[in-house]
One Martini backbone bead per residue (centre of mass of N, CA, C, O) as a GRO file, in nm:
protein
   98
    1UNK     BB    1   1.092   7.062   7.693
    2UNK     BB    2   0.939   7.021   7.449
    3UNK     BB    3   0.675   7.049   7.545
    4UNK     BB    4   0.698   7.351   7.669
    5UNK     BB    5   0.741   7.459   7.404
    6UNK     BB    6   0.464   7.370   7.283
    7UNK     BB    7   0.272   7.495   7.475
    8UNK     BB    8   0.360   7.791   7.397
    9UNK     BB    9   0.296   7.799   7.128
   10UNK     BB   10   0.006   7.737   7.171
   11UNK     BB   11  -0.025   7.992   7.331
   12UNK     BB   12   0.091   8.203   7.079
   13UNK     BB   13  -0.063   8.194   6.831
   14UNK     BB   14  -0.238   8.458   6.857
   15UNK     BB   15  -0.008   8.612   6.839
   16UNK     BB   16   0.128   8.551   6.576
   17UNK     BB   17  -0.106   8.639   6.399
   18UNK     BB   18  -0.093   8.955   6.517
   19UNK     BB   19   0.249   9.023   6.487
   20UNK     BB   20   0.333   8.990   6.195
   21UNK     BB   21   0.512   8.902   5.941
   22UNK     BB   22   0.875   8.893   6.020
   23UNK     BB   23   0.863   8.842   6.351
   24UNK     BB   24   1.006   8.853   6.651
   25UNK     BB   25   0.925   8.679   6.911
   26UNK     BB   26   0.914   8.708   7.297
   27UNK     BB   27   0.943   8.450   7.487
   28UNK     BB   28   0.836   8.210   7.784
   29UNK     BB   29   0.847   7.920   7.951
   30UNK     BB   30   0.722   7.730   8.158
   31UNK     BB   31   1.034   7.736   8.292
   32UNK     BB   32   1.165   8.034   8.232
   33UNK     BB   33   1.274   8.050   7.938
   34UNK     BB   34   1.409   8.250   7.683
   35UNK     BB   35   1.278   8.330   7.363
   36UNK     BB   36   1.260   8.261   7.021
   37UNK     BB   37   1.028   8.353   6.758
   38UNK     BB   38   1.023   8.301   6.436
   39UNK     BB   39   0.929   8.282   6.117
   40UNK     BB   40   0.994   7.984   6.026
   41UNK     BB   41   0.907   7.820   6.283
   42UNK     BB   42   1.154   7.887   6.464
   43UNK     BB   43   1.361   7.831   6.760
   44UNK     BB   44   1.521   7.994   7.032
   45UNK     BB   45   1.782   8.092   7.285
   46UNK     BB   46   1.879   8.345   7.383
   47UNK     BB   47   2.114   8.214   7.572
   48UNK     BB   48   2.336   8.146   7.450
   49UNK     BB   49   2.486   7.900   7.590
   50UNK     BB   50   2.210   7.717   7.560
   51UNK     BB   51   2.198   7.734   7.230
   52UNK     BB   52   2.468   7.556   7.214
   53UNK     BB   53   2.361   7.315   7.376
   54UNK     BB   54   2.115   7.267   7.156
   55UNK     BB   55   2.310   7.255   6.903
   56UNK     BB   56   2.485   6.981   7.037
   57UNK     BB   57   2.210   6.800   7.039
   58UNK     BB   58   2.115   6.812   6.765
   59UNK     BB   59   2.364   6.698   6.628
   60UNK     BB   60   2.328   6.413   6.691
   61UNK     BB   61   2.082   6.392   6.487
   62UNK     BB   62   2.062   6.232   6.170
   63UNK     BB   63   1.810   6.444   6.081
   64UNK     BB   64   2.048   6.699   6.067
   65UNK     BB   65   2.199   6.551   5.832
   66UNK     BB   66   2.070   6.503   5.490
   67UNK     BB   67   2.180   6.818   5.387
   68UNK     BB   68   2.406   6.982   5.302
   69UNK     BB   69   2.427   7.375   5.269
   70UNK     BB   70   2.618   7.339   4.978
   71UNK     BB   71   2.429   7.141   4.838
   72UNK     BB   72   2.288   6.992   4.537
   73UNK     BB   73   1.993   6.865   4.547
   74UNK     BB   74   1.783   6.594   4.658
   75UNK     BB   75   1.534   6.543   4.483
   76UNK     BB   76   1.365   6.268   4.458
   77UNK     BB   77   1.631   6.062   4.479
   78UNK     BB   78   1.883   6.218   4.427
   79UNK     BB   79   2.141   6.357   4.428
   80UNK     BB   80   2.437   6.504   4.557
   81UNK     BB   81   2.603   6.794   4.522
   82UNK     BB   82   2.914   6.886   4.597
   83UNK     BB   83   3.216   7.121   4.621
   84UNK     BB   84   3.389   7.028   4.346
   85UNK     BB   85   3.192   6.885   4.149
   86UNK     BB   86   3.167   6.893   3.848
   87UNK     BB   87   2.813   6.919   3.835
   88UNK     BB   88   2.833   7.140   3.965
   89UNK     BB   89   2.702   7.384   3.876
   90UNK     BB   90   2.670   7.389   3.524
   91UNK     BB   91   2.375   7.376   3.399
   92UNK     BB   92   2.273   7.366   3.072
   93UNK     BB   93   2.299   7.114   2.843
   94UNK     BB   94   2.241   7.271   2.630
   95UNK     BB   95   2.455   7.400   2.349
   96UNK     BB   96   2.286   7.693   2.336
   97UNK     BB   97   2.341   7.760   2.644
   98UNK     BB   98   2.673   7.812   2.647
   0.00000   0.00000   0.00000
């Protein structure tokens, strides 16, 4: 499966270059699965149901799950902070500026 989508991407280049920034792009994988090829460099399954299969072998994979997308922080190994954190959005630490 890898490998088809790799394969498709490669052979796709050319039409992404010429596509122009900012479209979804429909395509067919070398087994025959209609893919979208995202602006952000992902790809995702036409077909909801492959799509839903897709994102729950996706999860089982401990590098998909490194910082939830409602926390904050977490460059260059700080903290992260969760909703709900004292320190979360508390802004900035002068006292002239709160």
């Amino acid at each position: 499966m890898k490998r088809s989508v790799g394969m498709l991407l490669a052979l796709c280049a050319p039409v992404l270059a010429s596509a122009g920034e900012g479209s979804v792009i429909e395509a067919t994988t070398a087994t025959g699965e209609h893919v979208q090829l995202l602006p952000d460099g992902r790809w995702k399954f036409v077909d909801a149901s492959r799509q839903a299969e897709a994102k729950r072998i996706a999860d089982t994979y401990p590098e998909n799950h490194l910082r939830p997308e409602a926390a904050q922080g977490g460059w260059f190994g700080t903290r992260m902070l969760m909703p709900g954190d004292k320190d979360y959005n508390r802004g900035s630490l002068n006292p002239k500026m709160r």
